[in-house]
C-alpha positions in Angstrom: 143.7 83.1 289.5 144.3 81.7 286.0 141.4 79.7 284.2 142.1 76.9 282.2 140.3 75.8 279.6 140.2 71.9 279.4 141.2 70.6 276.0 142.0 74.3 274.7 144.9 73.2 272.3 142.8 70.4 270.6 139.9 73.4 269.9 142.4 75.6 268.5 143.6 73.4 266.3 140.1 71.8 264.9 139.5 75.9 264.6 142.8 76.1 262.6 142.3 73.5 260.2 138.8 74.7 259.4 140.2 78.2 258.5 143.0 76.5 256.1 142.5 77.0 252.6 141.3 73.9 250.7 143.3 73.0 247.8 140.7 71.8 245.3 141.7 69.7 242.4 142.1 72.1 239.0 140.0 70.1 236.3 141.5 69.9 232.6 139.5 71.1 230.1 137.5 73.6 228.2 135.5 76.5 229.8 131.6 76.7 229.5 131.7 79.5 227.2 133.6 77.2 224.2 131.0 74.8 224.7 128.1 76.8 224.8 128.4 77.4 220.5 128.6 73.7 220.0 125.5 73.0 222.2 123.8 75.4 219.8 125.1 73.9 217.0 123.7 70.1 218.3 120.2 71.6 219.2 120.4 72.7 215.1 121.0 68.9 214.5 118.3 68.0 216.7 116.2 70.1 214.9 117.2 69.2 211.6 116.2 65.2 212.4 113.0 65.7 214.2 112.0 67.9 210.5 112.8 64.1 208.9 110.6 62.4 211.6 107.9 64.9 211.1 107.9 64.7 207.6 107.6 61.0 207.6 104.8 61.5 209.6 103.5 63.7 207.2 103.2 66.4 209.4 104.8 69.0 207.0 104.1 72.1 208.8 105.5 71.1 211.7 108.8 70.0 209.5 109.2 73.1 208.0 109.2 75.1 210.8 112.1 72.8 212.7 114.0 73.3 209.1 113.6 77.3 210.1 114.2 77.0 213.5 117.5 75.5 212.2 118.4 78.3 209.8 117.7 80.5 212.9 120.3 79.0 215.1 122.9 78.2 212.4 122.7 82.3 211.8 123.6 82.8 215.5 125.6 79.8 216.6 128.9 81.3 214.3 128.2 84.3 215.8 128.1 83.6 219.0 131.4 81.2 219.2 133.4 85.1 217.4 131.5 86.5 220.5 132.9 84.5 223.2 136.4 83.5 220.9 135.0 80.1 220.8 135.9 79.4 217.2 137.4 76.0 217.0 138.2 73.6 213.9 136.0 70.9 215.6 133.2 73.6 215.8 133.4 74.5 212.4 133.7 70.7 210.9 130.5 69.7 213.2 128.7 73.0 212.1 129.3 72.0 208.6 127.9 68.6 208.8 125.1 69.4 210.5 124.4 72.2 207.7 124.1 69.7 205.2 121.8 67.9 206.9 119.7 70.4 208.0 119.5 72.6 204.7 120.6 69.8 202.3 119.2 66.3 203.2 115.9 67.7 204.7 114.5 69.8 202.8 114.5 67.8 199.9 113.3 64.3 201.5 110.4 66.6 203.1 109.8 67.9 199.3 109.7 64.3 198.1 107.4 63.3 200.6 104.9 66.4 199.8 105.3 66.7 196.6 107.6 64.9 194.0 106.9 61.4 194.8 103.7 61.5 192.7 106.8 60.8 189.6 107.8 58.2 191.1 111.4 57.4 191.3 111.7 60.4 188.4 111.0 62.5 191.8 114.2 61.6 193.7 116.1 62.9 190.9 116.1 66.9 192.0 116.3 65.9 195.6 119.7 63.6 194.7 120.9 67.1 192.6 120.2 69.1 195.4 121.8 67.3 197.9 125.0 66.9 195.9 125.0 70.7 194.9 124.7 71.3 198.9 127.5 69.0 200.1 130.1 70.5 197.1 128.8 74.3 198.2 130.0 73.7 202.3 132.9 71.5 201.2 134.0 74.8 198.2 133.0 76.6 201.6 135.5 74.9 203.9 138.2 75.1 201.6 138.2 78.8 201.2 138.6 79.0 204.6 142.4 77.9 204.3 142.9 79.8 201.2 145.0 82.6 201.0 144.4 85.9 201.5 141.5 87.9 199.5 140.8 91.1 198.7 138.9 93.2 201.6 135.6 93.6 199.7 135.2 90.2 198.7 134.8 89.6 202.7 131.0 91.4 202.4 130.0 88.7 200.5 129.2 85.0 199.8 130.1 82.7 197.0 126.9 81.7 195.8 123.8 81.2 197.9 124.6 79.9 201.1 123.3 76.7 202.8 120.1 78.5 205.2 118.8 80.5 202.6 119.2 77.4 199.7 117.1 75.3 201.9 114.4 78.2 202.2 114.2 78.6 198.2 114.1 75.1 198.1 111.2 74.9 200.5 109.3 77.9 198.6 106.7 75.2 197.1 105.9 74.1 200.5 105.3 77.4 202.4 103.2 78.4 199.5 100.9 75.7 199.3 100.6 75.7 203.4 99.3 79.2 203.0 97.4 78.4 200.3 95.7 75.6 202.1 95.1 77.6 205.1 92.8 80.4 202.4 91.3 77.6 200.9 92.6 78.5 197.6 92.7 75.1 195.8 93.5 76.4 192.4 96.9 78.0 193.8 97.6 74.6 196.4 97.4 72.6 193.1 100.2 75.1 191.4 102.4 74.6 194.4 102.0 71.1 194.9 102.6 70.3 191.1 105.6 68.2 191.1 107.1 69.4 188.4 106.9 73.3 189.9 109.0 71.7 193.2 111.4 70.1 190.7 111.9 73.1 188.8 112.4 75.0 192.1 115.1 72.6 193.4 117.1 72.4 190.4 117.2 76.0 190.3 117.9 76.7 193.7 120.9 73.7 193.2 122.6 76.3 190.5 122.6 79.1 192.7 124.3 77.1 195.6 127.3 76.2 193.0 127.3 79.3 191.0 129.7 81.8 191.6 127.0 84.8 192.8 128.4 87.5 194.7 125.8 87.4 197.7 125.8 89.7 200.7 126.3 88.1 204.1 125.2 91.4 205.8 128.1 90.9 208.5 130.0 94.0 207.8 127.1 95.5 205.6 126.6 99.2 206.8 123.3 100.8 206.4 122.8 104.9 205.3 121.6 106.8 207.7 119.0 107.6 205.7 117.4 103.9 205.5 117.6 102.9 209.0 114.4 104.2 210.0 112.5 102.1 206.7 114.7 99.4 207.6 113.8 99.1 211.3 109.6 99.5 210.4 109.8 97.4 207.7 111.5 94.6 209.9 109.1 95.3 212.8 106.3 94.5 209.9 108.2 91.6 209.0 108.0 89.9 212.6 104.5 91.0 212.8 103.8 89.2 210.1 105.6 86.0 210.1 104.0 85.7 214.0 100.4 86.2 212.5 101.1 84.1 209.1 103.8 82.5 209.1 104.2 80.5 205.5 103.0 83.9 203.7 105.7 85.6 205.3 108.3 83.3 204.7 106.8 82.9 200.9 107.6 86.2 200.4 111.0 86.2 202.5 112.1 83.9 199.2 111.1 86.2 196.6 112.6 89.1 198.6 115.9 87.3 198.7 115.4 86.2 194.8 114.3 90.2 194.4 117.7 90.8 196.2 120.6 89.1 194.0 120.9 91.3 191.3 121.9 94.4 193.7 124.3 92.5 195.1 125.8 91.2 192.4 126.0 94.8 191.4 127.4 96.0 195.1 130.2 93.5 194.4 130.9 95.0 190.6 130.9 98.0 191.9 133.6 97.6 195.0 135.6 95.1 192.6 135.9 98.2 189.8 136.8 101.0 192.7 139.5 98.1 194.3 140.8 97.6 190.6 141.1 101.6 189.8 142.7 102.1 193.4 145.2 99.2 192.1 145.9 101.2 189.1 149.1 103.3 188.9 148.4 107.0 187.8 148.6 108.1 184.0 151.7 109.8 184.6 153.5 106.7 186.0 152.4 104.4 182.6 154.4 107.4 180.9 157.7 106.3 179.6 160.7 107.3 180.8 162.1 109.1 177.4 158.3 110.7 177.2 158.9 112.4 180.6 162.3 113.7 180.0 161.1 115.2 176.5 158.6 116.7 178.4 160.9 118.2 180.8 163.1 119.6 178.1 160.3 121.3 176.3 160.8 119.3 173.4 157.9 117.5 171.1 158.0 113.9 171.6 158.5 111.9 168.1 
């Protein structure tokens, strides 16, 4: 006897089209991964315009540290976009703008408002250099990018001081007399927060970001074997102590880098002068032709 199973075709066919594949619509775009180095890149900006906010508020400990927190993620955001081969024009254009004013419009109004406003409008006048020496250092910057081809040391190295570590010269004054306000040293606050001392200290850091310095961008720089161990304890004491004092160690992270210049400007001598020599044909091939064959022959060359 044969059961029958009422509405049995309808069932198997509400089964079927459950178990079809659904087609979902393919959305146009980028992925996740070229985004996530732009969203970096905007949280820099972010940080960058709250330092302004702070620093009107005169809260300029608070500035300074979203002006580092900036440097921080500008060091890891063109990093991160060779990591995931995220590099884009639009990436770099918007990483350059909000470079300049992160590291060249901030730091100098926070300056201004700390410091060099005591000269009235004789203050603004480092902060305008500054600024300009900033914008013509990225936009010198953006055009070697579509340069030709340079020699494979010259990659080890930047032209002039580039736009993180200008803005923590620049902000040297600050840090100083923060840490010297925190130890209740008035005599060395009063030194910092002399407005001629922060002029001097912008105009100076506004040569080195046009100037022509050979500066190591540690992206290919090797280490000896030798100095990896010191290197690794002395960056361990580093972050201990820019967690437990923060403006002395970033104080002293400026002269460090100051400290640091003339060894790479030697570095860069040095692998020019080896590149040149390698360039050089050997002494016998500057020889002249008859010179060689009077050599051959045995014969005295006249």
């Amino acid at each position: 006897m044969d059961l029958q199973i009422p509405n049995g075709g309808a069932t198997a066919q509400k089964l079927r089209s459950r178990l079809k594949r659904r087609h979902r619509p393919r959305i146009r775009g980028p992925s996740f991964n070229r985004i996530i180095p732009n969203l970096m890149t905007l949280i820099g900006l972010c940080a960058g315009l709250t330092s302004i906010r702070f620093a009107l508020d005169a809260a300029y400990g608070r500035a300074a540290a979203m002006i580092v927190l900036a440097g921080f993620i500008d060091g890891i955001d063109g990093r991160l976009a060779r990591l995931l081969k995220a590099v884009t024009r639009f990436g770099a254009e918007f990483d350059s703008l909000t470079d300049f004013l992160c590291f060249g419009v901030a730091p100098s109004l926070l300056l201004y408002l700390w410091s060099l406003r005591g000269m009235h409008g004789y203050g603004f006048v480092p902060c305008l250099i500054f600024s300009v020496c900033m914008a013509l250092r990225l936009a010198r910057f953006n055009a070697s990018l579509e340069s030709g081809p340079a020699p494979a040391y010259t990659y080890n190295f930047f032209t002039g001081v580039p736009a993180p570590a200008g803005a923590g010269l620049a902000l040297f004054p600050l840090f100083l007399g923060l840490e010297a306000q925190s130890l209740g040293w008035n005599w060395l606050f009063a030194i910092a927060h002399f407005p001629l001392f922060s002029a001097f200290v912008l105009i100076g850091t506004a040569a080195l970001l046009v100037s022509t310095l050979p500066v190591w961008n540690f992206k290919n720089f090797k280490i000896p074997a030798h100095y990896v161990l010191p290197l690794l304890l002395g960056t361990g004491t580093f972050a201990a102590v820019l967690v437990a004092d923060p403006w002395l160690a970033l104080a002293a992270a400026g002269i460090i880098y100051l400290v640091m210049l003339p060894f790479s400007v030697r570095s860069y001598r040095r692998l020019q002068a080896e590149a040149e020599a390698l360039r050089e044909p050997p002494e016998a091939e500057q020889q002249p032709e008859s010179t060689l064959n009077a050599s051959a022959s045995g014969a005295r060359p006249q």
